[in-house]
C-alpha positions as CSV (number, residue, x, y, z in Angstrom):
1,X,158.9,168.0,131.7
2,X,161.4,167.0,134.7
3,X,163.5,164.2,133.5
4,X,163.5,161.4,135.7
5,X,161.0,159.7,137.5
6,X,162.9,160.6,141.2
7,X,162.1,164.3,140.4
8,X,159.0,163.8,139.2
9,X,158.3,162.0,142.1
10,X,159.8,164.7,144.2
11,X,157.8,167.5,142.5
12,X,154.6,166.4,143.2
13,X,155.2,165.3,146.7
14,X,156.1,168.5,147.1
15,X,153.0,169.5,146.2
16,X,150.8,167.4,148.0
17,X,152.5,168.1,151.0
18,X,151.1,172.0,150.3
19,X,147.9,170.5,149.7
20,X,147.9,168.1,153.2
21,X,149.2,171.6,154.8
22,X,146.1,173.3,153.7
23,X,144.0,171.2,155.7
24,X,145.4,173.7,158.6
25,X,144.9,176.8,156.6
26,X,147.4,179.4,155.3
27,X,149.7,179.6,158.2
28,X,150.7,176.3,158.2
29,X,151.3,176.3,154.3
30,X,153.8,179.3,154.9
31,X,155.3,177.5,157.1
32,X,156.3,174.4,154.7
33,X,157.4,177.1,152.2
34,X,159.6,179.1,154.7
35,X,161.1,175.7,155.8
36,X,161.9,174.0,152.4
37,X,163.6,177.8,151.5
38,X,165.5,177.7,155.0
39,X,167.0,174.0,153.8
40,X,167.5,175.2,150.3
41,X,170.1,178.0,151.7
42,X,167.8,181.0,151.0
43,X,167.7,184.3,153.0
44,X,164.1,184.1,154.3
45,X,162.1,186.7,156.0
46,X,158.2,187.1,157.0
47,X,157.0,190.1,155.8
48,X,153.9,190.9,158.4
49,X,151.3,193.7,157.4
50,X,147.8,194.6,157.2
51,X,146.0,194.7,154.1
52,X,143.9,198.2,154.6
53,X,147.3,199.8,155.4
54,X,148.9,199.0,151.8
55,X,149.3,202.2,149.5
56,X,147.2,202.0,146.3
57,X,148.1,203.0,142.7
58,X,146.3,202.2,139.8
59,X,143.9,199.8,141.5
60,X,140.7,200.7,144.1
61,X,138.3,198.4,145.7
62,X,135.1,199.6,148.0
63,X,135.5,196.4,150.1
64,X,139.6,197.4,150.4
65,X,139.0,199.5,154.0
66,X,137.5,196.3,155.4
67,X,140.1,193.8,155.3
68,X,141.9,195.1,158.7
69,X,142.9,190.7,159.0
70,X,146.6,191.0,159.7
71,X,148.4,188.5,157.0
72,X,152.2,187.1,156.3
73,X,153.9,187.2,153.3
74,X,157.3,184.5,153.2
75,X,159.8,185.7,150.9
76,X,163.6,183.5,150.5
77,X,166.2,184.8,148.0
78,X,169.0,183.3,146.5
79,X,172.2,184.5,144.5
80,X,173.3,187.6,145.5
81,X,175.8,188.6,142.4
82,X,174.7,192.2,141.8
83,X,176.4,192.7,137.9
84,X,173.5,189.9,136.6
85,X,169.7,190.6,136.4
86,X,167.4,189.5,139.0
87,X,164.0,188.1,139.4
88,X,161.1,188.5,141.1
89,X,158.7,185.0,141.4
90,X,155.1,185.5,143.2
91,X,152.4,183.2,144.1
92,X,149.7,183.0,146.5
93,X,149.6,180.9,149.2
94,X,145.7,181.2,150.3
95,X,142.6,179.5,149.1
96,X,138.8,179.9,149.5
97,X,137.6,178.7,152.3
98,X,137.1,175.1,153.2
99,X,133.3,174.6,152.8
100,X,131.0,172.0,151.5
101,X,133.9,169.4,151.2
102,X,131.4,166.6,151.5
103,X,130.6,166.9,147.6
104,X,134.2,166.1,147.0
105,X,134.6,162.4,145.2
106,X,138.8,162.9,146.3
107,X,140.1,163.7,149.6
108,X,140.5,167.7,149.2
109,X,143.8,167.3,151.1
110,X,145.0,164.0,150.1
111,X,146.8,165.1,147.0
112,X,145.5,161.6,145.3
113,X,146.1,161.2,141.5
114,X,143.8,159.5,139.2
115,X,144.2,159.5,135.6
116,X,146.7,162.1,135.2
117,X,145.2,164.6,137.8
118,X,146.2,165.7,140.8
119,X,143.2,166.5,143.4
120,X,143.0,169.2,146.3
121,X,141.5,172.0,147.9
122,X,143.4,175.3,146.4
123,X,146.1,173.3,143.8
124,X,144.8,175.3,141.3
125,X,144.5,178.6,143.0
126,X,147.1,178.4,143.8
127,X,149.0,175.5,145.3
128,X,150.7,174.7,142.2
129,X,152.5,178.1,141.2
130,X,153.7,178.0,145.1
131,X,154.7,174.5,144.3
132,X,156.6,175.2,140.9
133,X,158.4,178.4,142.6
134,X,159.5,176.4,145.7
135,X,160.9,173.6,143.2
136,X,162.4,176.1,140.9
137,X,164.7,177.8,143.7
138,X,165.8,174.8,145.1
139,X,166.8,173.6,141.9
140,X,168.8,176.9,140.7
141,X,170.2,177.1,144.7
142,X,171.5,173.7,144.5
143,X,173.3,174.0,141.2
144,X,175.8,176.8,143.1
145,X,176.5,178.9,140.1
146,X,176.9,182.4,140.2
147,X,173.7,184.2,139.6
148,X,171.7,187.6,140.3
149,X,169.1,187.7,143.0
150,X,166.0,185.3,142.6
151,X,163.4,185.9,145.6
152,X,160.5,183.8,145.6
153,X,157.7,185.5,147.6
154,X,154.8,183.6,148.6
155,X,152.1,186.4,149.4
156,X,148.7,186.4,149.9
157,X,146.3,187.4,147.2
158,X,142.7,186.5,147.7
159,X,139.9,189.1,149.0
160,X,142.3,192.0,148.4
161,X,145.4,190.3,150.6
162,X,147.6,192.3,148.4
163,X,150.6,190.8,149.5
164,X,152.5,191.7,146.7
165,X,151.9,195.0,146.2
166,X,152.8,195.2,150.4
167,X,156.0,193.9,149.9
168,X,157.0,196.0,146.5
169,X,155.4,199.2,148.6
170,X,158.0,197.9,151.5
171,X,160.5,198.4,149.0
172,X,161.2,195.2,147.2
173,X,162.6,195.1,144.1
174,X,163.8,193.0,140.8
175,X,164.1,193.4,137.2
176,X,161.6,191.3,136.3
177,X,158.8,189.2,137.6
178,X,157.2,186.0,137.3
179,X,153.6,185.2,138.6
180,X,153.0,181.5,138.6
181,X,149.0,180.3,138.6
182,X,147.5,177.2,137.1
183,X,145.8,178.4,133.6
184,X,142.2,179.3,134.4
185,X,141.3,179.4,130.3
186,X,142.0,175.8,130.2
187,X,144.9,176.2,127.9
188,X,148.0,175.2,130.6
189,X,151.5,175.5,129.0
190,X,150.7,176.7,125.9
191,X,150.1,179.9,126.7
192,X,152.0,183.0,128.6
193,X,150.1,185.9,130.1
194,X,151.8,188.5,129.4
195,X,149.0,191.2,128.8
196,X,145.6,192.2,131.6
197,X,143.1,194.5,130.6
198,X,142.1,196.9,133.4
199,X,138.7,197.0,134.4
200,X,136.3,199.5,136.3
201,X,132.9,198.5,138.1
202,X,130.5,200.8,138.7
203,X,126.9,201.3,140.2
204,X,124.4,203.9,139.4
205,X,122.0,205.1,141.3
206,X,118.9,207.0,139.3
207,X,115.9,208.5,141.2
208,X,112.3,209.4,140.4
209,X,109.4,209.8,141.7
210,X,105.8,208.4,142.2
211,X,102.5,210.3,141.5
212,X,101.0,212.7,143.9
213,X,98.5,210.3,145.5
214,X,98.0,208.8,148.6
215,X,96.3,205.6,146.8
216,X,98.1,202.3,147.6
217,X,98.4,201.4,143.9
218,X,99.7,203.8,141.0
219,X,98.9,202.4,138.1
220,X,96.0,204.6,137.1
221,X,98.6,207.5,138.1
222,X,101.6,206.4,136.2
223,X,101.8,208.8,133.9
224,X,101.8,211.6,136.5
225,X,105.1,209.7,137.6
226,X,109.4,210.4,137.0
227,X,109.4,206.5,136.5
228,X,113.4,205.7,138.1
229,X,113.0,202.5,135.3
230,X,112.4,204.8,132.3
231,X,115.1,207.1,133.5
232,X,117.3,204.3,134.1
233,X,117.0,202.6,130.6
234,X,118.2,206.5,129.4
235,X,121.3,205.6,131.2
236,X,121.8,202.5,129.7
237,X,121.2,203.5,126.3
238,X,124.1,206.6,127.0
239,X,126.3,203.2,128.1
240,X,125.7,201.2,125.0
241,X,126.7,204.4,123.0
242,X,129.7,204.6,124.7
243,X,131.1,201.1,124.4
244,X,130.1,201.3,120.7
245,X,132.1,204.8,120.6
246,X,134.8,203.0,121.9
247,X,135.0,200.0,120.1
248,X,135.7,202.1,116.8
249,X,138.0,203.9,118.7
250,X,140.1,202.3,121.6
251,X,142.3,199.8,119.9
252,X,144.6,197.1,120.7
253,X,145.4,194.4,118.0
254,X,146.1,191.3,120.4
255,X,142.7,191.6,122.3
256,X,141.2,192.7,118.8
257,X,142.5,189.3,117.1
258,X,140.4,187.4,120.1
259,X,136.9,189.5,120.0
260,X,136.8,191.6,118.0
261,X,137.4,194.8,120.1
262,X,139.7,196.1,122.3
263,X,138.0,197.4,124.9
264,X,134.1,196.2,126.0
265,X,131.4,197.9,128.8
266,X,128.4,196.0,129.6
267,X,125.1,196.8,132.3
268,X,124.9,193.6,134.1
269,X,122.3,194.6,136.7
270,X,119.2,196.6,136.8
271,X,117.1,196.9,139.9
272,X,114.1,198.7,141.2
273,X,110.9,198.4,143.4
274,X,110.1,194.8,145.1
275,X,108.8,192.0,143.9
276,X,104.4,191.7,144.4
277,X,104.2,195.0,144.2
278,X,104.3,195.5,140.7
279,X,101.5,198.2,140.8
280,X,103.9,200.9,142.6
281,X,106.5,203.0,141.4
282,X,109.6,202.6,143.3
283,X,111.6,205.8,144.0
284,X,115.1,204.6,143.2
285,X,116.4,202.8,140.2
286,X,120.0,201.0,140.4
287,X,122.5,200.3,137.6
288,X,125.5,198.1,138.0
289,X,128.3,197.4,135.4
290,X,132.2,196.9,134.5
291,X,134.0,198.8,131.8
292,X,137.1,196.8,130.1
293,X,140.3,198.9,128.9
294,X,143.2,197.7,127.3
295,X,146.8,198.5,129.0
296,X,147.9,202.6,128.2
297,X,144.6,203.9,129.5
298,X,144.1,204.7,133.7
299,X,141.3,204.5,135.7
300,X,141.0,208.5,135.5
301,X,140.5,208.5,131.9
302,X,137.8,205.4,132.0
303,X,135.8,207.6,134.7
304,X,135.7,210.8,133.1
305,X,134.2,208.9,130.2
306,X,131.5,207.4,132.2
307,X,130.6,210.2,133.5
308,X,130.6,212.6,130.5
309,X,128.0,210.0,129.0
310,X,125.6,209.8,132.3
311,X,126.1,213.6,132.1
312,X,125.5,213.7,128.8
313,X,122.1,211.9,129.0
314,X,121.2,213.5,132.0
315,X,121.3,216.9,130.5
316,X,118.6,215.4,127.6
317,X,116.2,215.0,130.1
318,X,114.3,217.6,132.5
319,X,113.9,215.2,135.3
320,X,117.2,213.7,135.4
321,X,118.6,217.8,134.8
322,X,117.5,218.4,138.1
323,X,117.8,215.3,139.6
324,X,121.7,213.7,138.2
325,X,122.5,210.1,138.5
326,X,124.5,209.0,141.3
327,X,128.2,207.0,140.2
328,X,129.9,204.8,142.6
329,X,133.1,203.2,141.6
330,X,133.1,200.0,143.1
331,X,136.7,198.7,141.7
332,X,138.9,199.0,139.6
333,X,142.5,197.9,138.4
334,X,145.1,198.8,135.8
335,X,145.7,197.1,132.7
336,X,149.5,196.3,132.0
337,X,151.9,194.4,129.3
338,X,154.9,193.2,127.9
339,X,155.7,193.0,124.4
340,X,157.0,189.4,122.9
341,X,160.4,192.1,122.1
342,X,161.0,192.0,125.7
343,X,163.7,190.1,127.3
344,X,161.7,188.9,129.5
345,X,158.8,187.5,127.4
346,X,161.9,186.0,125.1
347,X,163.0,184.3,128.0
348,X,159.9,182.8,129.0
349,X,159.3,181.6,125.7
350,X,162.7,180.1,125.1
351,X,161.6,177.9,127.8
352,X,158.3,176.7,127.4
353,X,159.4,176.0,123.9
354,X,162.1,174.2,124.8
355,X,160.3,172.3,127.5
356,X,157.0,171.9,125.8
357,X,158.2,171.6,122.2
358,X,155.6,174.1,120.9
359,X,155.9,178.2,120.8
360,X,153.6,179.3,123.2
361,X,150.9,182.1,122.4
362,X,150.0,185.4,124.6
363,X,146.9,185.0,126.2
364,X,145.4,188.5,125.9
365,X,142.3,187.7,127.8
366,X,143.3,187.5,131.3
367,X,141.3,190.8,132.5
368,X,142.5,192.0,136.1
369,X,145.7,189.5,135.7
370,X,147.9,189.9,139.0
371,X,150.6,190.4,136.2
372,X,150.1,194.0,136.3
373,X,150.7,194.5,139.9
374,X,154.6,194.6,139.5
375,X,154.4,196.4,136.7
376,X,151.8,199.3,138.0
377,X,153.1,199.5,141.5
378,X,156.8,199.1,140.8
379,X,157.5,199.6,137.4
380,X,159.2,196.0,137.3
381,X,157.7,193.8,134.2
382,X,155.8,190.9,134.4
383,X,154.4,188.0,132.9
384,X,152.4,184.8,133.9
385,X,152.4,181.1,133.6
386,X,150.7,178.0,134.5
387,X,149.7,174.5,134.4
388,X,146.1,172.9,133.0
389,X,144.0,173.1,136.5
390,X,140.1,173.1,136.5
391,X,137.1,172.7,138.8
392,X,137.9,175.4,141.1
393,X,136.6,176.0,144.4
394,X,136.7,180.0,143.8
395,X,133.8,179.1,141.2
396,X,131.7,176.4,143.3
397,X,133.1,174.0,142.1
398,X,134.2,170.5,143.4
399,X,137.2,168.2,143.4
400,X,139.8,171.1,142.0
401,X,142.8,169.6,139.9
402,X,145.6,169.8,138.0
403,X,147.2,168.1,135.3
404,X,150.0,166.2,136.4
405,X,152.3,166.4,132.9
406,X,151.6,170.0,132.7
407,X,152.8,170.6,136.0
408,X,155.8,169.2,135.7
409,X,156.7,170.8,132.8
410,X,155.9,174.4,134.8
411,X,158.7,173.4,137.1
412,X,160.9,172.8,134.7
413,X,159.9,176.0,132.5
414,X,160.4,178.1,135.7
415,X,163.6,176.5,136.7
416,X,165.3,177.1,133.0
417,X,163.6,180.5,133.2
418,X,164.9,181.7,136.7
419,X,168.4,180.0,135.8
420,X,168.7,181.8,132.2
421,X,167.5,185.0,133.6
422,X,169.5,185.3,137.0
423,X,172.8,184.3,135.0
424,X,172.3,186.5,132.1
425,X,171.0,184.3,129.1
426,X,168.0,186.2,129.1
427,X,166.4,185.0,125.6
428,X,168.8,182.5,125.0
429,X,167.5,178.7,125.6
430,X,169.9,176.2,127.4
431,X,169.4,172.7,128.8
């Protein structure tokens, strides 16, 4: 934790100040970030670009084409020594937005404490990693020594913003990164991500056909019928036999040690025909579901399995033979890791341990992690860490918080870590 109850007192002023600024959206939280970077002595630069017009590897989204909103990423750098390492830190800026504030007991841009939490629309997703970042560089600029590059780049995230992956495609780079975000398993400082699973959704489109009748009900006809439903549950079955396939074959001890298996694929929607009409056949049945993969497989290799089991089961029956499922990828992303060898990971350890006084533990449950954006797009190495926050607005829910401690001792991990890195004590804990 930040010694000293001045910086203490500093820390999460600075933070409620991003939490009044939210009050007038995004923009004007940028603009407290740019400005505190400015004062600090950092290079700072907006980086201005539309979302749709990023490049894309290893990640896909349907909804991706229609995000044309134009959005701003702030980056500021300090240190400029180019024979030590450097570091990229990351954040987002942006929050859901504002709605039904009224059920909030706090003042959602107040910043108001009450029994060791800190209340406010976003400060958990993610006002406090922009917070801790912001803190962090200050803290490293004002101690003067020399040091290699540490950027700070506070880019938007939410609904496919993709503001990191603009600004690595635009050409920034680092040898290693740092995403800050308030723990979402609950767990705060005692855990680093440093592993995300990839994950593929899908829908599944299965077509029939009703009996030859011009009656209004088809019951008495049913069995003249390619029921879509029947067909469907075919489908499903060829699903389930895959993710049990893969279970006993896909393997990844860290996720393993957690549930049991490495890699999971689940049917979470099945739809067809309408409601009150129960005694009609419907034409069209729907599938929808997400396939998990640990980090070493791609999104290719995933699809090719999906479809060689709906092909699979379509082949066993005459209907389906003639009349193949339709697959729509909805999204996907990459899975990516770093091993607790790494420098990196070393270094981040070294630190909370030496903040926190406990060794922290990989979380190797964060599916979809924005860890593996640096890695995936850019090849730079990447791991994650956060304060205890809760109640967020992202999941409708009300009065959003953070711990207070926990946040404090985030700053301080993320200063030692950007110091020890940036002058070449990678691994190597100092005070």
């Amino acid at each position: 934790m930040i010694a000293g109850d001045d910086r203490a007192d500093a820390a999460i002023e600075v933070l409620q100040t991003l939490v009044a600024a939210q009050r007038q959206g995004e923009a004007a939280v940028q603009a407290v970030i740019a400005a505190r970077l400015r004062e600090a002595g950092c290079d700072v630069r907006d980086h201005d670009y539309t979302p749709s017009d990023v490049p894309v590897i290893g990640e896909f989204a349907q909804d991706f084409a229609r995000n044309p909103e134009p959005r701003r990423a702030v980056v500021g750098s300090i240190g400029h020594d180019p024979s030590l390492p450097s570091l990229l830190i990351f954040a987002h800026p942006d929050g859901e937005p504002v709605a039904n504030t009224e059920s909030w007991r706090h003042d959602p841009f107040a910043g108001e404490i009450e029994n060791g939490r800190l209340y406010g629309w976003g400060v958990a997703d993610d006002l406090a990693g922009c917070a801790a970042a912001l803190l962090a560089i200050e803290a490293v600029a004002a101690e003067g020594r020399p040091m290699g590059r540490a950027i700070f780049a506070s880019t938007p995230s939410k609904r496919y913003a993709r503001g990191v992956a603009a600004l690595l495609h635009d050409g920034l780079r680092a040898d290693a990164s740092l995403y800050l975000h308030p723990a979402e398993s609950g767990v705060g400082m005692r855990e680093i991500k440093a592993l995300a699973s990839g994950q593929l959704e899908f829908r599944i489109k299965v077509t029939g056909r009703g009996p030859d009748t011009t009656e209004p009900g088809h019951t008495a006809f049913s069995h003249q019928a390619h029921n879509p439903v029947d067909k469907a549950f075919a489908i499903k079955s060829a699903l389930d036999a895959l993710a049990t396939d893969r279970a006993a074959r896909i393997r990844h001890p860290k996720i393993e040690a957690v549930v049991g298996r490495a890699t999971n694929l689940h049917v979470s929607r099945m739809s067809c025909g309408e409601m009150k009409k129960f005694s009609r056949i419907h034409p069209v049945a729907e599938l929808g579901g997400a396939l998990s993969f640990p980090p070493g497989e791609t999104l290719d290799d995933i699809k090719r399995e999906i479809e060689g089991a709906v092909a699979a089961a379509a082949v066993a029956d005459p209907w389906l033979a003639d009349h193949p499922p339709e697959i729509t990828w909805v999204a996907g992303t990459t899975g990516a890791e770093v091993d607790e060898d790494h420098p990196l990971y070393r270094t981040a350890s070294a630190a909370v341990g030496a903040v926190t006084g406990a060794a922290p533990f990989v979380n190797a449950m964060h599916t979809s992690s924005d860890i593996r954006n640096p890695a995936v797009e850019a090849g730079i190495p990447c791991v994650g860490l956060g304060c205890l926050g809760g109640d967020l607005s992202q999941n409708d829910r009300h009065d959003e918080w953070i711990d207070v401690a926990d946040f404090l001792a985030m700053v301080e991990v993320t200063r030692r870590i950007t110091r020890d890195w940036c002058s070449g004590r990678a691994g190597r804990p100092t005070a």
